[in-house]
N, CA, C and O atoms as a GROMACS GRO file, in nm:
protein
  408
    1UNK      N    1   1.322  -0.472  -1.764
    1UNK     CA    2   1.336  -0.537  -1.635
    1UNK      C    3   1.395  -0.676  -1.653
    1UNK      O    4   1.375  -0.744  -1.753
    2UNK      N    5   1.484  -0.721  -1.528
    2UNK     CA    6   1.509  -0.875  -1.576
    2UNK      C    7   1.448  -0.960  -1.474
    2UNK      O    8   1.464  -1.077  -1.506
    3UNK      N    9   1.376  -0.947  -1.348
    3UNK     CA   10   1.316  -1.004  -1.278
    3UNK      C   11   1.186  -0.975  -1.290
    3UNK      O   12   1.139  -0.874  -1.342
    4UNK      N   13   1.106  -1.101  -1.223
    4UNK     CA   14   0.907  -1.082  -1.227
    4UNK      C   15   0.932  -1.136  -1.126
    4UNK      O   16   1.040  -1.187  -1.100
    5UNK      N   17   0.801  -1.130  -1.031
    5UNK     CA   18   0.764  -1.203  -0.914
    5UNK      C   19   0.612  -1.208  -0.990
    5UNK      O   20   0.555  -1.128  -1.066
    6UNK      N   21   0.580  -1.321  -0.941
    6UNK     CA   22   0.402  -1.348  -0.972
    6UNK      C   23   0.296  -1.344  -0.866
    6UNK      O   24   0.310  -1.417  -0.768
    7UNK      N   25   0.214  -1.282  -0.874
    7UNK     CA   26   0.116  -1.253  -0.721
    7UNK      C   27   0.135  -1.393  -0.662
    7UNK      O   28   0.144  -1.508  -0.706
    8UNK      N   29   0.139  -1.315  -0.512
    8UNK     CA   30   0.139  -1.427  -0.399
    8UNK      C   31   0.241  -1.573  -0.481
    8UNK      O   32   0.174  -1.676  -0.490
    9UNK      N   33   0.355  -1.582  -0.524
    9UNK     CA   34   0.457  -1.628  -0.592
    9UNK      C   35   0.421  -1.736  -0.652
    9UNK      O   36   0.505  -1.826  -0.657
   10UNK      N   37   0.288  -1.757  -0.713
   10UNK     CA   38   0.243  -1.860  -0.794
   10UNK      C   39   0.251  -1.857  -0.912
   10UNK      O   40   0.159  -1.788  -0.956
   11UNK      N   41   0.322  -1.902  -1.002
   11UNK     CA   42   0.377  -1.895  -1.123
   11UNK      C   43   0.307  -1.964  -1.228
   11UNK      O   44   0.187  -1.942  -1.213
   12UNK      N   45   0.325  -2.027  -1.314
   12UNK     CA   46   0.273  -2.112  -1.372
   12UNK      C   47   0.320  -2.090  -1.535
   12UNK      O   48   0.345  -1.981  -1.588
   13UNK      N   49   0.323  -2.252  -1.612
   13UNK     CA   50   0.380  -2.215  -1.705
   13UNK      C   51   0.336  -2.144  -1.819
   13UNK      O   52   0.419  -2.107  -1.902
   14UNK      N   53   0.246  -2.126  -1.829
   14UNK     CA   54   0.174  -2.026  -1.922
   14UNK      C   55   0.289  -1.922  -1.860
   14UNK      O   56   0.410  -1.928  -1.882
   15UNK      N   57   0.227  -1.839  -1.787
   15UNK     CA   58   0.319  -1.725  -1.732
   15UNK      C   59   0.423  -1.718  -1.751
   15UNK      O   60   0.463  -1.605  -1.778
   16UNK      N   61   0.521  -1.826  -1.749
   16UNK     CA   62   0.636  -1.830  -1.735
   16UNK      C   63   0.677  -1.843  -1.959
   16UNK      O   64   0.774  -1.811  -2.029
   17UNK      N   65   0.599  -1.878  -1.976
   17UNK     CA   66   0.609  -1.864  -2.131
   17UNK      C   67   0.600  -1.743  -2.192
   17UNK      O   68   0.678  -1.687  -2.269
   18UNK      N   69   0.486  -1.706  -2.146
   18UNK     CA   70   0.484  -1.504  -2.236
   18UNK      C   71   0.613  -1.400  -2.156
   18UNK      O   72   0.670  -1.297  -2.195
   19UNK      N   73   0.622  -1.475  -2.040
   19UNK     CA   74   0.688  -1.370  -1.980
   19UNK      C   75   0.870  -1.378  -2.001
   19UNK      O   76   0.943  -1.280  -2.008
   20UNK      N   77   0.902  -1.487  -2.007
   20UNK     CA   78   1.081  -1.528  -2.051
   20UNK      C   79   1.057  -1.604  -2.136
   20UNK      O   80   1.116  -1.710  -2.116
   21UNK      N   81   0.991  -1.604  -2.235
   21UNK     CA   82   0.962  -1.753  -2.363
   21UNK      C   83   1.063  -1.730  -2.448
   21UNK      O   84   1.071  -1.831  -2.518
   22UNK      N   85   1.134  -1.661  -2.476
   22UNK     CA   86   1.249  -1.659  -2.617
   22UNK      C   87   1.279  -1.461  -2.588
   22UNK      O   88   1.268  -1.392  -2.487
   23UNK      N   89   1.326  -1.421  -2.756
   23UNK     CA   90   1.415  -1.317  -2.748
   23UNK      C   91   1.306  -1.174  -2.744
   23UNK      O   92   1.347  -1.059  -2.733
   24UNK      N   93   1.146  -1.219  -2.757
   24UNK     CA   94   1.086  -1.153  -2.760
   24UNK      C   95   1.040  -1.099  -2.629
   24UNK      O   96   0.994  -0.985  -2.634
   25UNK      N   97   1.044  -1.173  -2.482
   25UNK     CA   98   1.033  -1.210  -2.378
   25UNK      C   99   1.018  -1.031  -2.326
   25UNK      O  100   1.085  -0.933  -2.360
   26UNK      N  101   0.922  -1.042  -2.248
   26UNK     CA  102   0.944  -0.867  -2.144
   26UNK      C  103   1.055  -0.918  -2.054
   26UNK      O  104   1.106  -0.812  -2.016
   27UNK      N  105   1.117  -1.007  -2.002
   27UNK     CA  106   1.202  -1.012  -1.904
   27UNK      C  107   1.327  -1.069  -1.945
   27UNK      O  108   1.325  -1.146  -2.041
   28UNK      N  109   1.417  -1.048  -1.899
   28UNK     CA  110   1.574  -1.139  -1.912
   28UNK      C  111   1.596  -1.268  -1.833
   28UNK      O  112   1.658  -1.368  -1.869
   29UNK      N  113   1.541  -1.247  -1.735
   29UNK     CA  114   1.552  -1.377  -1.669
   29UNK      C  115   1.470  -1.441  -1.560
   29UNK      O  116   1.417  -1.344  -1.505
   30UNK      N  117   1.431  -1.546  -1.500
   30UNK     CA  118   1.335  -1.588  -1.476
   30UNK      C  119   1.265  -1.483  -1.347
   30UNK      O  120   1.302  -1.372  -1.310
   31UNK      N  121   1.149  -1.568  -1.299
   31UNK     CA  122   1.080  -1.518  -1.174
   31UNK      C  123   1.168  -1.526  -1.088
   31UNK      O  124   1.266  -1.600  -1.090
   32UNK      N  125   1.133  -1.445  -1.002
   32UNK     CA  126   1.250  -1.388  -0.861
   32UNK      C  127   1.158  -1.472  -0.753
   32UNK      O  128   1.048  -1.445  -0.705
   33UNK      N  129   1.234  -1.568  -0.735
   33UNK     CA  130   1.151  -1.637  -0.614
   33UNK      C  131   1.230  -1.607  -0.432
   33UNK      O  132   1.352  -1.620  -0.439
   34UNK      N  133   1.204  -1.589  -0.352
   34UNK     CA  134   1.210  -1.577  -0.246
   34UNK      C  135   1.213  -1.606  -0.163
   34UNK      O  136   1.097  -1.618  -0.123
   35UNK      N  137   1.315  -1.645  -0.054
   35UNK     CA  138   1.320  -1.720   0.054
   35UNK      C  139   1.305  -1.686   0.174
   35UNK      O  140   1.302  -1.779   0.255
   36UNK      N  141   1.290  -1.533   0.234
   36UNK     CA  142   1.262  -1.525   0.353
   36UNK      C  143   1.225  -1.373   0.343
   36UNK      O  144   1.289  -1.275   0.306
   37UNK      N  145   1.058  -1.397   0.407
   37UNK     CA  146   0.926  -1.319   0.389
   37UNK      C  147   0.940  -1.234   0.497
   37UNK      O  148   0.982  -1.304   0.589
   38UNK      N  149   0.921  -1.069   0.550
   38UNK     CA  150   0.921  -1.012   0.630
   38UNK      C  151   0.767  -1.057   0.665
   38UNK      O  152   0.757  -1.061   0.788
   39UNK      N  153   0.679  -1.082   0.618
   39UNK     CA  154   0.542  -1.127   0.643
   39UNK      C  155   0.467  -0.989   0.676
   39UNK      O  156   0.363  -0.994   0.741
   40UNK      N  157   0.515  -0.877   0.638
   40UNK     CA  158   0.471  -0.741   0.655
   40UNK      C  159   0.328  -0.728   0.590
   40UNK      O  160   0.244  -0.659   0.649
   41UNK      N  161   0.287  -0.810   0.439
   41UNK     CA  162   0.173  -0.824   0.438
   41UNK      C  163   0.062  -0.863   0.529
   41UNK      O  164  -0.051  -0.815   0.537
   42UNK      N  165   0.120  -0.967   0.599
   42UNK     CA  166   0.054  -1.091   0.703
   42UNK      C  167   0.051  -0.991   0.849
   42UNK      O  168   0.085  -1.079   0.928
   43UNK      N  169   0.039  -0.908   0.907
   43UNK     CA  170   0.023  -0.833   1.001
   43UNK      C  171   0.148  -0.799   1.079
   43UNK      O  172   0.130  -0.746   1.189
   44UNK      N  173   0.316  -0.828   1.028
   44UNK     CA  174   0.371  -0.778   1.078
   44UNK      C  175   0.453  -0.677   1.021
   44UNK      O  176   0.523  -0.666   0.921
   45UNK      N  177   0.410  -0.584   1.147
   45UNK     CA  178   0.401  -0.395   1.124
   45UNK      C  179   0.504  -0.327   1.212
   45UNK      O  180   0.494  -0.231   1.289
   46UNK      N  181   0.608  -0.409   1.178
   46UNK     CA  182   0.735  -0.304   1.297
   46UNK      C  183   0.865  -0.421   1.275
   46UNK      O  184   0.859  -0.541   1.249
   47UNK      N  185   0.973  -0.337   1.296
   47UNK     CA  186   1.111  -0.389   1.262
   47UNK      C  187   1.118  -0.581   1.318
   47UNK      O  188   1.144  -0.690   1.266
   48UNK      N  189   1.079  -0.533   1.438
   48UNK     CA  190   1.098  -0.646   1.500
   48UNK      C  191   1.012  -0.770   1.494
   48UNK      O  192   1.054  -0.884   1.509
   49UNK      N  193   0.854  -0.728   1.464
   49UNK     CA  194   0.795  -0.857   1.419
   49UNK      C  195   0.893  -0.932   1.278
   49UNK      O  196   0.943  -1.044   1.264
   50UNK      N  197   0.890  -0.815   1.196
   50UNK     CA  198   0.963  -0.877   1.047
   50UNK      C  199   1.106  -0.937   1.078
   50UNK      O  200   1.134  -1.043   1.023
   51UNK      N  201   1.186  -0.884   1.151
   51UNK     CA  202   1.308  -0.978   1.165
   51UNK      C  203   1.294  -1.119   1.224
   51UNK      O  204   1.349  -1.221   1.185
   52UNK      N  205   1.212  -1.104   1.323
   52UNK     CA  206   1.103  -1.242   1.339
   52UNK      C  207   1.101  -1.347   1.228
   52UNK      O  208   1.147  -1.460   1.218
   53UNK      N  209   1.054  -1.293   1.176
   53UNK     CA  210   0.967  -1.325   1.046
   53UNK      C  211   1.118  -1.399   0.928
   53UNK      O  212   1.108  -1.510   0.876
   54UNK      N  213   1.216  -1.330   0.912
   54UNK     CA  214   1.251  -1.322   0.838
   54UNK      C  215   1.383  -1.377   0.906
   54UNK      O  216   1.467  -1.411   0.823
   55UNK      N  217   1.411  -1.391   1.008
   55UNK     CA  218   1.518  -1.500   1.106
   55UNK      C  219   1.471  -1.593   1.073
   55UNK      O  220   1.536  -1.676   1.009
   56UNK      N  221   1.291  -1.618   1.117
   56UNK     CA  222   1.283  -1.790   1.127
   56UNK      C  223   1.283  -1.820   0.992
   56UNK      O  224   1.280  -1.943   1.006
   57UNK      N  225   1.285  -1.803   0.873
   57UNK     CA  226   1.259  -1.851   0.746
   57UNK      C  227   1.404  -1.850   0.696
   57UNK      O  228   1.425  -1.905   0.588
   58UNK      N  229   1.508  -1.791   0.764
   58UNK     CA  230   1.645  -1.832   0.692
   58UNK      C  231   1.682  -1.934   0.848
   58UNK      O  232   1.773  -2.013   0.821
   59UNK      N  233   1.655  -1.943   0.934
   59UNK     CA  234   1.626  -2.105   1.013
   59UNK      C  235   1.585  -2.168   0.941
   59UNK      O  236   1.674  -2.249   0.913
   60UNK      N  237   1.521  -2.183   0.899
   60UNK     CA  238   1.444  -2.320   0.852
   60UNK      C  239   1.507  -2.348   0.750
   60UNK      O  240   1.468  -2.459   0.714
   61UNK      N  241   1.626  -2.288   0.645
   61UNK     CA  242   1.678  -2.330   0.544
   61UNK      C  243   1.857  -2.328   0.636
   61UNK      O  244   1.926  -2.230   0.663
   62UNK      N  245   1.874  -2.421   0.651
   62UNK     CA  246   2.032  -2.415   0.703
   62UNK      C  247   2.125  -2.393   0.626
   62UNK      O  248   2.211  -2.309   0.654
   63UNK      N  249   2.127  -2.493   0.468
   63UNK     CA  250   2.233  -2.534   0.407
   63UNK      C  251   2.252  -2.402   0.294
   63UNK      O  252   2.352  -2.362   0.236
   64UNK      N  253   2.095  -2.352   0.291
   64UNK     CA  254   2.101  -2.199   0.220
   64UNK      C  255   2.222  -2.100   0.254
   64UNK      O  256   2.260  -2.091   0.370
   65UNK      N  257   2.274  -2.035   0.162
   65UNK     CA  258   2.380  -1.958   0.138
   65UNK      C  259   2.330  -1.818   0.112
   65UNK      O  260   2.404  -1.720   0.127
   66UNK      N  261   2.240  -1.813   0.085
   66UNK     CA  262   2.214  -1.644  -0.002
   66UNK      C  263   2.026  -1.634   0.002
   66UNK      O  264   1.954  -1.722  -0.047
   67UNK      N  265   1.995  -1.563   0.042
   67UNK     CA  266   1.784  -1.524   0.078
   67UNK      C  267   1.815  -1.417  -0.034
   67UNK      O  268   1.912  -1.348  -0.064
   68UNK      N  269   1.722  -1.430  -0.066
   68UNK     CA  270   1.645  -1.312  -0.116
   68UNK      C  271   1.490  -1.297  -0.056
   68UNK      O  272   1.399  -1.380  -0.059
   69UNK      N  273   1.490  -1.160   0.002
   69UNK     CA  274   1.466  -1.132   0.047
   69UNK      C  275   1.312  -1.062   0.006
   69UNK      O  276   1.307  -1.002  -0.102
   70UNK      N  277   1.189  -1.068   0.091
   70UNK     CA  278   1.015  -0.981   0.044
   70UNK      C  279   0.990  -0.892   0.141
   70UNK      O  280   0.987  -0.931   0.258
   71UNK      N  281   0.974  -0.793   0.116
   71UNK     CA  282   0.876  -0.692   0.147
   71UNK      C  283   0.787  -0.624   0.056
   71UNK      O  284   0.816  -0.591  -0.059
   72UNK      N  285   0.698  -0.608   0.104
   72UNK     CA  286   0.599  -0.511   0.042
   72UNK      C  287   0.608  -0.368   0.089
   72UNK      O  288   0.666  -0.336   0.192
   73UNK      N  289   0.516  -0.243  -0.035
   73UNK     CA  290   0.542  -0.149  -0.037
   73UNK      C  291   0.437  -0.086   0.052
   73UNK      O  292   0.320  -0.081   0.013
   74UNK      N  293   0.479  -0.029   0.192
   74UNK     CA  294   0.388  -0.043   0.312
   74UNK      C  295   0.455   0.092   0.345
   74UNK      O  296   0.569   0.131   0.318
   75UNK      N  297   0.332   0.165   0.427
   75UNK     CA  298   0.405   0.272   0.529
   75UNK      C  299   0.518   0.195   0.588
   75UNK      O  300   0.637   0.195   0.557
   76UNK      N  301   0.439   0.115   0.700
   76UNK     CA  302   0.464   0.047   0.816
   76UNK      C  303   0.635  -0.040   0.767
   76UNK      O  304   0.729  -0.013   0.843
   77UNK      N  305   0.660  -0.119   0.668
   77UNK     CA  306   0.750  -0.165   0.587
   77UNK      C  307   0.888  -0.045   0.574
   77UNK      O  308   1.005  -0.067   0.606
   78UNK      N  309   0.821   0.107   0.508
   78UNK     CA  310   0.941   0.197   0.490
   78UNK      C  311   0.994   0.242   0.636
   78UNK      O  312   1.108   0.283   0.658
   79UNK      N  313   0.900   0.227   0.725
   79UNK     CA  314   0.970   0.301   0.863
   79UNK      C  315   1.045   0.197   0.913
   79UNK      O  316   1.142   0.233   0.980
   80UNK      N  317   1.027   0.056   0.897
   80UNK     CA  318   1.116  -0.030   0.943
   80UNK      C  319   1.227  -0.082   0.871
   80UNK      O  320   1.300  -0.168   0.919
   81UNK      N  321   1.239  -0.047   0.789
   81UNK     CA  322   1.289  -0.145   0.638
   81UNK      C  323   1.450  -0.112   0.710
   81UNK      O  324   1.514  -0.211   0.747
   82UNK      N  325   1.501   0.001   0.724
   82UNK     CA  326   1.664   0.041   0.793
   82UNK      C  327   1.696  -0.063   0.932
   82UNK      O  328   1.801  -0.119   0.964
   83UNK      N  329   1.562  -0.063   0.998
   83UNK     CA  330   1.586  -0.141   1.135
   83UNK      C  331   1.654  -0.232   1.110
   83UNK      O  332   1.772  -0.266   1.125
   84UNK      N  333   1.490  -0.300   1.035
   84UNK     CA  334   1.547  -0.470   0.970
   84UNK      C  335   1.659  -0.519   0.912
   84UNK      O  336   1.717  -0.624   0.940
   85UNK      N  337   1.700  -0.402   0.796
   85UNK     CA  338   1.816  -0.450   0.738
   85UNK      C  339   1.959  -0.418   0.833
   85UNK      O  340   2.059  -0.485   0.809
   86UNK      N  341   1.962  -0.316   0.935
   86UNK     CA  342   2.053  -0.319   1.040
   86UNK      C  343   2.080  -0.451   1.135
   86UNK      O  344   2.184  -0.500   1.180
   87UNK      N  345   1.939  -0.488   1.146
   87UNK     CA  346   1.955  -0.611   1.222
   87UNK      C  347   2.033  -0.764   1.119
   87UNK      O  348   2.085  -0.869   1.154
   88UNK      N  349   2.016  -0.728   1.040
   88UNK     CA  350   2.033  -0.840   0.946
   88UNK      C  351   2.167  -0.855   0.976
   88UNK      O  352   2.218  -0.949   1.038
   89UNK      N  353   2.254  -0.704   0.905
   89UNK     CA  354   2.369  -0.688   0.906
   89UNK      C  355   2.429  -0.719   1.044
   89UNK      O  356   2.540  -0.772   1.050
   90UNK      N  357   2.358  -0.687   1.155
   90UNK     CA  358   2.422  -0.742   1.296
   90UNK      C  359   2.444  -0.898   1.268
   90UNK      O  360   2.557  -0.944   1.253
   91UNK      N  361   2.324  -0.977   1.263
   91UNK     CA  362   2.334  -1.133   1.233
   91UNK      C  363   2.472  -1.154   1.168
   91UNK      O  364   2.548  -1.221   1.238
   92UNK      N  365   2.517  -1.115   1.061
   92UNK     CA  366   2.625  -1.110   1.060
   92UNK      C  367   2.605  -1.146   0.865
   92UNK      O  368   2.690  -1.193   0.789
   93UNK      N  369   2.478  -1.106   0.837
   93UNK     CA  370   2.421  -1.155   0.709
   93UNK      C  371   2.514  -0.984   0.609
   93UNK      O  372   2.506  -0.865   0.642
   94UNK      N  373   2.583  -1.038   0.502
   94UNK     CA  374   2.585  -0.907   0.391
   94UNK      C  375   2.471  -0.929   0.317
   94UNK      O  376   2.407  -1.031   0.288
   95UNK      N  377   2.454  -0.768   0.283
   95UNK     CA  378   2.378  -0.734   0.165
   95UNK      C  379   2.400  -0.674   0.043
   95UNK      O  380   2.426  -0.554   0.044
   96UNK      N  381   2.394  -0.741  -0.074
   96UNK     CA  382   2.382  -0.764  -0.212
   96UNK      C  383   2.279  -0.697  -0.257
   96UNK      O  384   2.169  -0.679  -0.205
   97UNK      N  385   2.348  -0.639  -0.418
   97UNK     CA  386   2.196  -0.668  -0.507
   97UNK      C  387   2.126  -0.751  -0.586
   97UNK      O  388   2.179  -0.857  -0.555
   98UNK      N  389   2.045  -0.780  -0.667
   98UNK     CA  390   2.001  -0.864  -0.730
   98UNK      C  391   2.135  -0.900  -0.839
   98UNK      O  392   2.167  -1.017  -0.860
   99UNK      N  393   2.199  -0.795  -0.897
   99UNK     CA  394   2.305  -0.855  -0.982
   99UNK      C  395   2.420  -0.892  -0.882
   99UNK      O  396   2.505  -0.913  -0.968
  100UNK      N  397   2.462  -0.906  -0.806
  100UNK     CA  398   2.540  -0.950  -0.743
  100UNK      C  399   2.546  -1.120  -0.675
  100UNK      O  400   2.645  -1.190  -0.654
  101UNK      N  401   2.400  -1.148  -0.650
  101UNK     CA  402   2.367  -1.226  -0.600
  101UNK      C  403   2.346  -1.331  -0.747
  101UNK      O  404   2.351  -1.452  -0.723
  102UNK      N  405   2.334  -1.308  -0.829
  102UNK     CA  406   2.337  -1.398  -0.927
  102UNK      C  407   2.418  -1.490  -1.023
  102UNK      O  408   2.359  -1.561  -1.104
   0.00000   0.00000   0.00000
């Protein structure tokens, strides 16, 4: 794998030492940090709360160029996940993958 995320995205450098410390490292490259949360953990359970969710948090970063993007692995998450990312693509946002975006 070349990305980690750390529960609830709290890192720390211990962590960040066993986990990318040199050539022995389980990962290639650092923690995958995240800029705009569907909040699907946090009680929203349908396309439209999460685009909510995930509009206002690329608001709040203007000068940002590129989100990467959270969801969790949810019923409620897979039935919306096409909405959301349709809506995105309306906004007028493309979608990338992790190697692309890097």
């Amino acid at each position: 794998m070349k990305y980690w995320r750390a529960p609830r995205l709290q890192q720390t450098s211990r962590q960040q030492g066993l986990l990318t410390g040199g050539q022995d490292s389980l990962y290639q490259l650092s923690h995958c940090d995240i800029h705009a949360d569907s909040k699907d953990s946090q009680g929203a359970n349908n396309a439209a709360a999460m685009l909510v969710a995930i509009r206002s948090d690329i608001a709040n970063a203007p000068t940002r160029t590129n989100f990467r993007l959270l969801f969790h692995v949810k019923p409620e998450t897979a039935t919306a996940l096409k909405t959301v990312l349709d809506g995105l693509v309306l906004d007028g946002h493309v979608l990338v993958n992790f190697q692309q975006a890097t």
